[in-house]
C-alpha positions in Angstrom: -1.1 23.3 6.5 -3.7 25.3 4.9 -1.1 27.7 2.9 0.6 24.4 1.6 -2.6 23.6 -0.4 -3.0 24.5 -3.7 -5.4 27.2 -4.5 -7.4 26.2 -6.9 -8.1 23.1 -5.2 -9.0 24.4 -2.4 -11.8 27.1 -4.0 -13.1 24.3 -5.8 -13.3 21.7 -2.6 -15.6 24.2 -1.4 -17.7 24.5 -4.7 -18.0 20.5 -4.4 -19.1 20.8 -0.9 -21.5 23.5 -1.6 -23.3 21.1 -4.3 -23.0 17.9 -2.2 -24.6 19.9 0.3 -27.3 21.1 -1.6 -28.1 17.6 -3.4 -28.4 16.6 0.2 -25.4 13.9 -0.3 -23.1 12.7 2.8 -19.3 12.2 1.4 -19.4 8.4 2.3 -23.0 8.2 -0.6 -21.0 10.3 -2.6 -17.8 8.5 -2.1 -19.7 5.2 -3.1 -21.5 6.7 -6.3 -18.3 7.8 -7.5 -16.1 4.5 -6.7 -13.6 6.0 -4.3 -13.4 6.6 -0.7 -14.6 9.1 1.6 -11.4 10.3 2.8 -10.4 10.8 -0.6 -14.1 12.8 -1.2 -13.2 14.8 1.8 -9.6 15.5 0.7 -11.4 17.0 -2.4 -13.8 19.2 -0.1 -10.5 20.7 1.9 -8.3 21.3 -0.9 -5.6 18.4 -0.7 -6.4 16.9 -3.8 -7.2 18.1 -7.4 -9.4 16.7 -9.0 -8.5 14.3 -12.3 -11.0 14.4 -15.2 -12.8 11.2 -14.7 -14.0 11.9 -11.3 -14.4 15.5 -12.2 -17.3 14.0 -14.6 -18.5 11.5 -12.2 -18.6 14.0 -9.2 -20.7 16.5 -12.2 -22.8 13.5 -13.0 -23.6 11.9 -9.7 -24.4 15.3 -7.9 -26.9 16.7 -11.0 -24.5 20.3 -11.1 -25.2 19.7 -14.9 -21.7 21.2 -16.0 -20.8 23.3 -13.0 -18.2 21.3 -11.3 -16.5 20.9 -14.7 -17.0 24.3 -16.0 -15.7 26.1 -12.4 -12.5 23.9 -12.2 -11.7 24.6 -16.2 -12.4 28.4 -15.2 -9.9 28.0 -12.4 -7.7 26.7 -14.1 -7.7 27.5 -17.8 -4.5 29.9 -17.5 -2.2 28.5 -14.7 0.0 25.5 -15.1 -1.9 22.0 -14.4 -2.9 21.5 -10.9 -1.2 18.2 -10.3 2.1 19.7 -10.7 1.9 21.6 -7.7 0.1 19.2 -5.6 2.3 16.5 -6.6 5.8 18.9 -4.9 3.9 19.9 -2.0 2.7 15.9 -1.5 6.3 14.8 -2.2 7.8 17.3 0.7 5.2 16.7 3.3 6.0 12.7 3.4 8.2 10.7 5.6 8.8 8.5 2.7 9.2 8.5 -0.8 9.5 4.9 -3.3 10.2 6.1 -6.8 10.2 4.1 -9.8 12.0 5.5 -12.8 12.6 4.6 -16.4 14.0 7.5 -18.7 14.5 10.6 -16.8 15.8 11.3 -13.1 13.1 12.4 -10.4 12.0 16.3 -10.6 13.5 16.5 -6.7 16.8 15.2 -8.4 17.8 17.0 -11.1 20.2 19.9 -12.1 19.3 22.7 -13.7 21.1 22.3 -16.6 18.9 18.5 -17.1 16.0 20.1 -15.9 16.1 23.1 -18.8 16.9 20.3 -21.4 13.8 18.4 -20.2 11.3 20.9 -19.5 12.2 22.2 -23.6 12.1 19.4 -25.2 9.2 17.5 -23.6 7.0 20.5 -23.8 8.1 23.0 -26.3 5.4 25.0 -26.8 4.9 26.6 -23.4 4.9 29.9 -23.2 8.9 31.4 -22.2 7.8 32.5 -18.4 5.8 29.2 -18.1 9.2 26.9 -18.3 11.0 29.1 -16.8 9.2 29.0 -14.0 8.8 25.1 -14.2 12.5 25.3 -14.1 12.8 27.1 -11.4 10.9 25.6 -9.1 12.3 22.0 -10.2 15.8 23.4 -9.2 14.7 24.8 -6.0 12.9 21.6 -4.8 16.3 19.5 -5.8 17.9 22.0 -3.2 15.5 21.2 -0.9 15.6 18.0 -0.7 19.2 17.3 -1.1 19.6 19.6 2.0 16.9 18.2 3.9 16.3 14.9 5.9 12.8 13.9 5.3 11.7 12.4 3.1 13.6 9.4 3.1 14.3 8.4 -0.2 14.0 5.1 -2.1 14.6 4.7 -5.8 14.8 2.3 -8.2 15.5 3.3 -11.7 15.7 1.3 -14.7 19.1 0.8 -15.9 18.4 1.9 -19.6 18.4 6.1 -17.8 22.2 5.8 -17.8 22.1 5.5 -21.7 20.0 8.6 -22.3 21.9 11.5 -23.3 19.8 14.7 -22.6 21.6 17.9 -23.3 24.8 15.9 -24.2 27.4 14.3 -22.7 28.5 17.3 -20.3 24.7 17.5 -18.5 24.3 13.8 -18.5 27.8 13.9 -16.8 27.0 16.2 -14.5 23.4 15.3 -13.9 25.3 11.7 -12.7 27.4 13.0 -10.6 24.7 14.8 -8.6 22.7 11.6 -8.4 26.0 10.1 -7.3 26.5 12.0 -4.3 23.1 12.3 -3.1 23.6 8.5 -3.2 27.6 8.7 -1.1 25.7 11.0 1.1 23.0 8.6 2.2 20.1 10.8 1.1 18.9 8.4 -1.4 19.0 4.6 -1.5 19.1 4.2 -5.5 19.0 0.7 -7.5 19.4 0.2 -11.0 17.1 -2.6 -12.4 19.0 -4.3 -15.0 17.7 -3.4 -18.7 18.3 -7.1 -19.9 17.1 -9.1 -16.6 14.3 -11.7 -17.5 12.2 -11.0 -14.5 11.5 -7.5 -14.7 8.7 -6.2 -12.6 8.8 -2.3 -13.3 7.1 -3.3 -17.2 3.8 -1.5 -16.6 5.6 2.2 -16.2 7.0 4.5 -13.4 5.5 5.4 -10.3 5.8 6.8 -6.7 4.6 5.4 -3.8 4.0 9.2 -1.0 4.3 7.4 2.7 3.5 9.8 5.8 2.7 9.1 9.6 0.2 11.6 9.3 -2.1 10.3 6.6 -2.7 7.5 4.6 -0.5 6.5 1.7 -0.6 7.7 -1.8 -0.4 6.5 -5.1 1.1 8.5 -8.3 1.4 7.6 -12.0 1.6 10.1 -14.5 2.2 11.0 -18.1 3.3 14.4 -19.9 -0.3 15.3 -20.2 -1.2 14.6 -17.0 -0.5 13.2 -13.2 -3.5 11.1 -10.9 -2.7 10.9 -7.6 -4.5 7.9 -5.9 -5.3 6.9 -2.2 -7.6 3.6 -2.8 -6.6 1.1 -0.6 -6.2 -1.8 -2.8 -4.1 0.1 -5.4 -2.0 1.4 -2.9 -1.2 -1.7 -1.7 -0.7 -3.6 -4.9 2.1 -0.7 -5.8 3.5 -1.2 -2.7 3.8 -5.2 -3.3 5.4 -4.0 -6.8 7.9 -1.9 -5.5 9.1 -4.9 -2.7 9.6 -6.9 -6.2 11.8 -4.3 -8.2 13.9 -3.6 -5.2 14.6 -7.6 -4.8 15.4 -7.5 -8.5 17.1 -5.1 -9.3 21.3 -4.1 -8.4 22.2 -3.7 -4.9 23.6 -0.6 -3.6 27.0 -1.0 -4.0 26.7 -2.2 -7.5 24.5 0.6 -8.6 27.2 3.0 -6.9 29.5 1.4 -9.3 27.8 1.1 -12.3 27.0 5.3 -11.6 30.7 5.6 -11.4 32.3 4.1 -14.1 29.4 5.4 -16.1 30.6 9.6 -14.9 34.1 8.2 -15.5 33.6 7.4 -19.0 31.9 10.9 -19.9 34.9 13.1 -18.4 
C-alpha cells in the first residue's frame, strides 16, 4: 500500500526514475551496471526501498546525475530519523514470516518499554529528547502490535549469552523475560537459544532477519547502530536462509529454551 511506504523513499524513487529516464537507461541496464537486480531497481523507483550509500553512489555514478541523486536524498533526509528504521517496521509487518537471529538485545517488535528506553539511551545518547522518545514510542507500539496480531509468524533464535545482559537492571531484564516468555507459552513466537559454549556455532558472522511474504520475494536484513541494508539478491537470500536452517538444528529446542527462560525469571524475582 502506497501510504505504507516511506516518504522519502518514495520522492526520491521518482527523482531516480526521472534520471534513468533521461540517461535513456531501462531498470534491467541499470540493474546490471549497479550489480543488483531489477526488481530491486524498480523497488527503488516506487518507493519500497531506501536507498543504502553504496548504491546511492553507484546509482549517481552510473547514471552521470554528477551529485544529484546523492545530494536530493541527504536533503530529504538530513533532519528526520534514518530511512531504514522505518522501512525496516513497515517490511517486518507486511510479511508472512519473520526468521530472526539475535545476539545481545531482544527484537524491536519484542521489547517493553522499560528495555526499550534503556536501549534507545544508552546505544544512542546523543539524540535529541523528542527523537528517542519517539523511537521509543513507536518500538512499544509495534511490540503491541505484533504480540496481538497473527502474522507474521515468528521464528527466533537468539544467542544464549542475551539472558546474561543486564540492561536497566535486574527488574527490566526480569520483566523484559517474562514478556518474551509468554509470547513464547502463547505460541506467537517459536524462540531457541543457541548455546554460548557449543563448538559448532553457526550464528558467528552477526545477527540478522530473514522478511518471508507470499506477495513478494524474500528479503535480507543486517544492520549495525549506524545503519540497516536491506537486501533482495537472490544468492544472499538464499545463503541466509541455509544459515538460519543450521542455527535452528543447533541450537536448544523449544522446551528447553522455555526452561532455561524460566529458571532464568525465577532467579531475578
Amino acid at each position: 500500500m502506497a501510504t505504507d511506504r516511506n516518504p522519502n523513499a518514495v520522492k526520491w524513487g521518482r527523482e531516480l526514475k526521472r534520471v534513468r529516464r533521461r540517461a535513456g537507461q531501462s531498470q534491467h541496464q541499470v540493474a546490471r551496471a549497479v550489480g543488483c537486480t531489477t526488481s530491486h531497481i524498480s523497488n527503488l523507483e516506487i518507493g519500497h526501498r531506501s536507498p543504502p550509500p553504496e548504491l546511492l553512489q553507484a546509482l549517481d555514478e552510473t547514471l552521470g546525475s554528477n551529485g544529484q541523486l546523492i545530494e536530493y536524498w541527504e536533503q530529504l533526509t538530513r533532519d528526520a530519523r534514518p530511512a531504514w528504521l522505518e522501512e525496516l517496521g513497515v517490511e517486518i509487518e507486511q510479511s508472512d514470516a519473520v526468521y530472526d537471529y539475535c545476539v545481545i538485545t531482544w527484537p524491536g517488535y519484542m521489547q517493553t518499554p522499560d528495555y526499550a528506553r534503556v536501549l534507545v539511551e544508552q546505544a544512542v545518547p546523543w539524540l535529541a529528547p523528542e527523537e528517542a522518545e519517539r523511537r521509543i514510542a513507536e518500538r512499544v507500539s509495534q511490540t503491541q502490535r505484533m504480540t496481538e496480531a497473527n502474522r507474521p509468524m515468528l521464528w527466533v533464535v537468539a544467542d544464549e549469552s542475551i539472558l546474561w545482559r543486564r540492561f536497566g537492571g535486574a527488574s527490566v531484564t526480569r520483566d523484559q523475560l517474562d514478556h518474551v516468555m509468554r509470547l513464547v507459552e502463547a505460541g506467537r513466537v517459536h524462540l531457541q537459544f543457541m548455546q554460548a559454549d557449543a563448538e559448532h556455532h553457526p550464528g558467528n558472522s552477526g545477527p540478522f532477519k530473514l522478511l518471508s511474504s507470499t506477495r513478494r520475494p524474500d528479503v535480507l536484513y543486517t544492520e549495525s547502530t549506524r545503519e540497516g541494508q536491506l537486501v533482495t539478491d537472490t544468492d544472499d537470500v538464499v545463503h541466509y536462509r541455509m544459515l538460519f536452517a543450521q542455527l535452528q538444528g543447533a541450537a536448544m529446542p523449544v522446551a528447553d529454551t522455555l526452561d532455561r527462560l524460566r529458571n532464568t525469571v525465577e532467579r531475578l524475582k
